[in-house]
N, C-alpha and C positions, 0 to 999 in steps of 0.2 A: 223688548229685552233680548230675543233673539239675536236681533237687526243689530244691536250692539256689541252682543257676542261673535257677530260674523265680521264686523269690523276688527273687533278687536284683537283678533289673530290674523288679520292678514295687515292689518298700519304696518309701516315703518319699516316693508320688508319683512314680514313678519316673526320682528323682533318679540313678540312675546310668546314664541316658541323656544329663545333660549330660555327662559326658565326652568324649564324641562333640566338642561342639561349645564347649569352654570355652576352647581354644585359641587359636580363630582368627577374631578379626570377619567373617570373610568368610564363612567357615560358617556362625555363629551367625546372619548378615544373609540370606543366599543359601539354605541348607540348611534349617536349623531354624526361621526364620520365616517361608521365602519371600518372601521381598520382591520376588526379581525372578520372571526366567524358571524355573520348575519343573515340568517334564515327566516322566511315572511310565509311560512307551514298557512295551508288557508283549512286547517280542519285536523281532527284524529285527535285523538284521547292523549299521544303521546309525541313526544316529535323527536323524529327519528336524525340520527348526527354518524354519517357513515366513518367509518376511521378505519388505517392499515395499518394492520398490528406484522406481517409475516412478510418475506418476498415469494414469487413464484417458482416453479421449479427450473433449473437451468443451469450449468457452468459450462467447463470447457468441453469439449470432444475433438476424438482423432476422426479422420476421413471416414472409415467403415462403422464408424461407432454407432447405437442406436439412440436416438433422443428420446428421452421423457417426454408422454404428451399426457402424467399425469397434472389431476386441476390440483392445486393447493389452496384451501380455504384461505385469502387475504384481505376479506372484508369483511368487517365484523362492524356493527352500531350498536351505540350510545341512543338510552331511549331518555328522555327528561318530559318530566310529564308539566305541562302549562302553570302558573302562577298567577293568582287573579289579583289585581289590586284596581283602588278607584280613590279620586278625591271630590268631595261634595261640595257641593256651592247652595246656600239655600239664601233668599231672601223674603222675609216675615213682611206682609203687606203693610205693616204700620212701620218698618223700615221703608218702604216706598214713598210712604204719605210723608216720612222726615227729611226726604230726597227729592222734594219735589221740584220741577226744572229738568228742562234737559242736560245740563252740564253736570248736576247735584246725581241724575239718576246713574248716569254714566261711570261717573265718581264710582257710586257705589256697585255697580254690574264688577266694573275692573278690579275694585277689589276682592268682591269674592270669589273672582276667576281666576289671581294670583294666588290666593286661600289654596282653591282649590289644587292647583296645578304643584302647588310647593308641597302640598300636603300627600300628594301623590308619588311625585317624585321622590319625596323624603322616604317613604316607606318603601319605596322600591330599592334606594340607596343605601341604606340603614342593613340592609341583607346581604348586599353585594359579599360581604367576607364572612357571612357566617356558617356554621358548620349543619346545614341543616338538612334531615334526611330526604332520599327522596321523595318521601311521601310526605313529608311535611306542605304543612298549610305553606311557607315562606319559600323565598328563593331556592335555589340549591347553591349555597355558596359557594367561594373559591376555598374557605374555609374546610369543604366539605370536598373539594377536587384535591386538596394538599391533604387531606384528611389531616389537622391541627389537634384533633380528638384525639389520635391516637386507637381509631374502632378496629377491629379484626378483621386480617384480611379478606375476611368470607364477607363481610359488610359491603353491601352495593353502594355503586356509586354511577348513575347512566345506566342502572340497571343491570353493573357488571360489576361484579365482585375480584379484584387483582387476582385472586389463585383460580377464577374462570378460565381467564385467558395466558394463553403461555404459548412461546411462541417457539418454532420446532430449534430452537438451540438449547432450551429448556428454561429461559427467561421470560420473564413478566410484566407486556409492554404496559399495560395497565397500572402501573407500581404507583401511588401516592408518595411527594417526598416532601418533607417538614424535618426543619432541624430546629431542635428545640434548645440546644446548646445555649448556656447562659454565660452570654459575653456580649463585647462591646460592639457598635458597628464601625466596619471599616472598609477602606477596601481592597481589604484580603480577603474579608467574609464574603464582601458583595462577587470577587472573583470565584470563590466556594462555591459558593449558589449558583452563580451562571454555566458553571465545569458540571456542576452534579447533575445538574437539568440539561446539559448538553444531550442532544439526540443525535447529531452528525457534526462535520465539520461545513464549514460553507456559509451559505446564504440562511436565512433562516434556520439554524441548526442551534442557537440559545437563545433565551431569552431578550427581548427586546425590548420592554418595558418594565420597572416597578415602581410601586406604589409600597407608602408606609406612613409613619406619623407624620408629624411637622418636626415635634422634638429629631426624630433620627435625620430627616430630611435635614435639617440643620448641620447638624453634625458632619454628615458626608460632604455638605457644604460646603464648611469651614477646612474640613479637610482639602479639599481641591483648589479653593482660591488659595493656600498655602504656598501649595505647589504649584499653581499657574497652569491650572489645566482643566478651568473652569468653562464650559462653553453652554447653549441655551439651543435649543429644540424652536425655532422659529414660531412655527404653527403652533406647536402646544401655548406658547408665549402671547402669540397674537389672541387665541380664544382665553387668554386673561388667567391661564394656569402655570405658577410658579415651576419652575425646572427646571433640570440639569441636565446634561450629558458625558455620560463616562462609559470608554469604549463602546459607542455601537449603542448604547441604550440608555432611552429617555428615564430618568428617576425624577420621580414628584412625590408632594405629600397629598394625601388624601386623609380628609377627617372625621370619613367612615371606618378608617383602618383603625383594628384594637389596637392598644396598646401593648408597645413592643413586639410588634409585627415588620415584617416585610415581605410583601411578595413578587417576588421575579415571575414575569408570564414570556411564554411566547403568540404575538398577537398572532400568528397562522393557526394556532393549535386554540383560541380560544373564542367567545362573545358570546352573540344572542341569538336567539329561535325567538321572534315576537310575530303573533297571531297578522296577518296580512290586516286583518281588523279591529288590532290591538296593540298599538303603537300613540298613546295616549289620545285614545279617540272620545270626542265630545256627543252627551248624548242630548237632543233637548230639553229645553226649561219644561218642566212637568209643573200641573194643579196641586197642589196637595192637597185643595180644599176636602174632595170629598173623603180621603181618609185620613188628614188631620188638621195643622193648625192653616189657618190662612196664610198662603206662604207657596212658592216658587222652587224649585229646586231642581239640579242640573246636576250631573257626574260625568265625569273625565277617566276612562277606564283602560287599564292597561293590563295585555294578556301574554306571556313567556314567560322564559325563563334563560339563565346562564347555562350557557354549553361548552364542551370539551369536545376535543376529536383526537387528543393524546394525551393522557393525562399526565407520563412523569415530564414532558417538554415543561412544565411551569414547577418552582418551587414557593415555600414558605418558610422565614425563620422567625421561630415566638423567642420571647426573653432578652431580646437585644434592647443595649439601653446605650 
């Protein structure tokens, strides 16, 4: 049974490691090609996410002038504490005896291996956007980066509460932004969101990716083949994910995203912190006999959590329809 499970993630290339990530653009973007923030922490209760909230000390001077050689605090971390999940594979010995053959047993290994793998994935994807605290058992969503709740500003988020940190102009680089405004999507709104979330001008200074329903996906669709300024993200395309591109950034649907949602990210400022030893790691087929039914079973465990290194560079709008 083993000997089969070691086949059967490495066939075909091994293809049945995209199950992992065939779900959800946000994995496929974030997990399996790294695009953004990806941290492989091999230890610690908490995993640490450095970010620059200030500049240092410095402008102009004349000849005789005396330079500051004070330090200016400009590194400050985000702490996101790890995220446990796992999917099970069991098989009952009188499932075995029904499977009997090599090809029959095989059969049945690969499917509870896909069981497993879908059922793990699912739950890890299922959380991506939801608002959940940091100490919560579940993800810390992006839900909970945009703060969509609407919690006080003294409510942590990476362990930092917005009126924590202020930076010496007297602003708030830590700010959560959600526009909850109830209207249509378009894009004027989509240009709102990308302005509001702007941190500089340049290279990576707005959002570069978002994610929403399928329903609004549509929509912005239809809007742009209109006007003939429809164009497709190659790579997102080739790994079998629906997409567009408008100015500069990939938009897809995703069907972990609530309803009437949209979130604009900037992939520099965002991803994963996953345990070096927890990146959907298989553990072996175990007895269960002596503590229960006759029967086999195997988990597939997966350790982090979603990270931030600038929180207002990403937006969220709820109530678009």
């Amino acid at each position: 049974m083993q000997s089969i499970t070691n086949d059967y993630f490495i066939a075909d290339n091994k293809k049945a490691v995209d199950i992992y990530f065939n779900t959800s653009m946000f994995a496929d973007h974030f997990m399996n090609k790294r695009k953004g923030i990806f941290e492989r922490p091999n230890g610690g209760a908490r995993y640490r996410i450095p970010l620059m909230y200030d500049a240092s000390e410095g402008g102009s001077f004349m000849r005789a002038d005396p330079l500051s050689s004070d330090d200016r605090t400009t590194i400050n971390s985000a702490y996101f504490l790890p995220k446990h999940y796992y999917g099970n594979a069991t098989i009952y010995e009188t499932d075995e005896l029904e499977n009997a053959g090599e090809y029959a047993e095989v059969q049945l290994v690969v499917q509870k291996l896909e069981g497993a793998q879908k059922t793990c994935a699912r739950n890890i994807y299922g959380q991506i956007y939801s608002s959940n605290a940091d100490t919560a058992q579940d993800l810390t969503g992006l839900g909970a980066l945009c703060n969509v709740s609407g919690a006080a500003t003294s409510v942590a988020y990476g362990n930092i509460a917005q009126v924590d940190l202020m930076a010496s102009d007297g602003s708030y680089p830590w700010t959560a932004r959600t526009t909850t405004t109830i209207e249509g999507i378009s894009l004027a709104v989509l240009r709102t969101m990308a302005t509001t979330s702007k941190i500089y001008d340049g290279p990576n200074g707005k959002p570069d990716i978002g994610f929403m329903t399928e329903a609004l996906f549509n929509i912005v669709k239809g809007i742009l083949q209109v006007q003939q300024r429809f164009t497709e993200d190659i790579d997102t395309a080739k790994a079998g994910f629906t997409n567009l591109v408008f100015e500069q950034m990939i938009l897809t649907p995703d069907d972990y995203v609530p309803t009437g949602y949209c979130f604009l990210l900037n992939s520099k400022f965002v991803g994963w912190a996953i345990h070096e030893k927890g990146l959907f790691v298989r553990k072996p087929w175990a007895d269960l006999t002596v503590v229960g039914p006759l029967a086999k079973s195997m988990k597939i465990l997966w350790h982090g959590n979603l990270v931030c290194s600038n929180r207002k560079a990403h937006i969220c709008h709820t109530n678009l329809s």
